[in-house]
C-alpha positions in Angstrom: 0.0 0.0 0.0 1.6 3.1 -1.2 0.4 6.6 0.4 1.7 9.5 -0.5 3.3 11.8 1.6 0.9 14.1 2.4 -2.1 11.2 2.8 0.7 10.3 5.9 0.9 13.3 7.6 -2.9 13.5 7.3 -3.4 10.1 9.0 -0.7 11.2 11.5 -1.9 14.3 12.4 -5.5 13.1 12.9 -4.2 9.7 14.9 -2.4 12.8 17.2 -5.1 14.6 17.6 -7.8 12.2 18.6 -9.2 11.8 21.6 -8.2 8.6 23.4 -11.1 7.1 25.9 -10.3 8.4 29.0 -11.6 5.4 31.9 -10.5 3.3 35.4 -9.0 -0.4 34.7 -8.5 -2.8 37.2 -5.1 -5.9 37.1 -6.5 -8.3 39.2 -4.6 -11.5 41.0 -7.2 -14.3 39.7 -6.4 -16.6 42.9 -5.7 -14.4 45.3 -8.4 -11.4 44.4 -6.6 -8.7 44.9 -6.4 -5.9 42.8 -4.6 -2.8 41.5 -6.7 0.1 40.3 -5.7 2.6 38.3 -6.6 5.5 35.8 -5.9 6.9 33.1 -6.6 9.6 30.0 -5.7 7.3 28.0 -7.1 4.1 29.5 -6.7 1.4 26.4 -2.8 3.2 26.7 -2.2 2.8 30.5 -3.8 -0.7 30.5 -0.5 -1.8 27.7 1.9 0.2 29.8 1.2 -1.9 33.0 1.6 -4.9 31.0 4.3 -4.0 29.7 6.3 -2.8 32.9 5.2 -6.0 34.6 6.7 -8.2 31.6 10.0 -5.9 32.5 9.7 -6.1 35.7 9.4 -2.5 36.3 6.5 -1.6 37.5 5.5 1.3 40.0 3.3 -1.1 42.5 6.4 -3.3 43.8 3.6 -6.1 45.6 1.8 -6.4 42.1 4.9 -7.2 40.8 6.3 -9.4 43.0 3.1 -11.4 42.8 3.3 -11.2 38.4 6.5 -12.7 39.0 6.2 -15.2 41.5 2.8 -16.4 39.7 3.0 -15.9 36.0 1.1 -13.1 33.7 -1.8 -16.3 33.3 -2.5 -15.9 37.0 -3.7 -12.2 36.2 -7.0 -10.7 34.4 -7.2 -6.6 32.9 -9.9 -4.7 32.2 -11.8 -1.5 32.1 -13.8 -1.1 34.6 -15.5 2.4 33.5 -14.9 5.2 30.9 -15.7 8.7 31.3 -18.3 9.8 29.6 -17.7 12.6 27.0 -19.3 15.6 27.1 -19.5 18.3 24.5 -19.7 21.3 27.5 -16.6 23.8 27.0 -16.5 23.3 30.9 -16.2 19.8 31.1 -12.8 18.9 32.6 -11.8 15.1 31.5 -9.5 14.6 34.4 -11.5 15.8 37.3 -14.1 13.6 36.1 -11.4 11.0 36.1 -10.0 11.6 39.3 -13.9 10.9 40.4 -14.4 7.7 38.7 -10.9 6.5 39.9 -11.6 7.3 43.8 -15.3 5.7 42.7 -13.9 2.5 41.9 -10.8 2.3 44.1 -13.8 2.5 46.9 -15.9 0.1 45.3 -13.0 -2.8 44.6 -11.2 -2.1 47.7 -7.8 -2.2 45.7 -6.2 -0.9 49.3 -4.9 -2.9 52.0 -4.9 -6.6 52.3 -7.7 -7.0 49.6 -5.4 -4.8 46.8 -2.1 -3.6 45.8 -2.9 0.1 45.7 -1.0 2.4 48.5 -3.3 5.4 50.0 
């Protein structure tokens, strides 16, 4: 497939410039239950970052990892547990209304303590 030059740099400048799905995702510990919740602008984005990392063996959660390590990546579910909804307001601020959905849901899956990996 050939594209000329300026057909690229259309397709990159709109892959740039849209708007990624914003949303909470939870790494859960199939055995064990605990979970790691997190949030992100980019949710689909953060969700391959933290797989990533924990393939490398450099993620930020040192417990999360110690368990991906000691159990194996099969041992371990991801998903999105909400998005933020969109809204066409000039007001609307995308990451307070993340920073709501992610205190939502840390609450709601008790990701802290014993039951999680997340650190207050």
């Amino acid at each position: 497939m050939n594209l000329s030059p300026e057909t690229k740099r259309a397709l990159s400048r709109q892959y740039k410039e849209a708007v990624r799905p914003a949303g909470v995702f939870a790494v859960r510990h199939v055995p064990s239950g605990r979970v790691y919740v997190a949030g992100s602008l980019d949710v689909e984005g953060a969700m391959n970052r933290a797989r990533f990392e924990l393939n490398m063996g450099s993620h930020r959660c040192k417990p999360l990892g110690q368990d991906w390590n000691a159990h194996g990546a099969a041992q371990f579910s991801f998903e999105v547990v909400d998005r933020v909804k969109e809204r066409k307001d000039p007001g609307f601020d995308r990451k307070a209304e993340l920073e709501k959905l992610l205190a939502l849901w840390q609450e709601e899956l008790q990701c802290f303590g014993a039951q999680g990996y997340n650190t207050p």
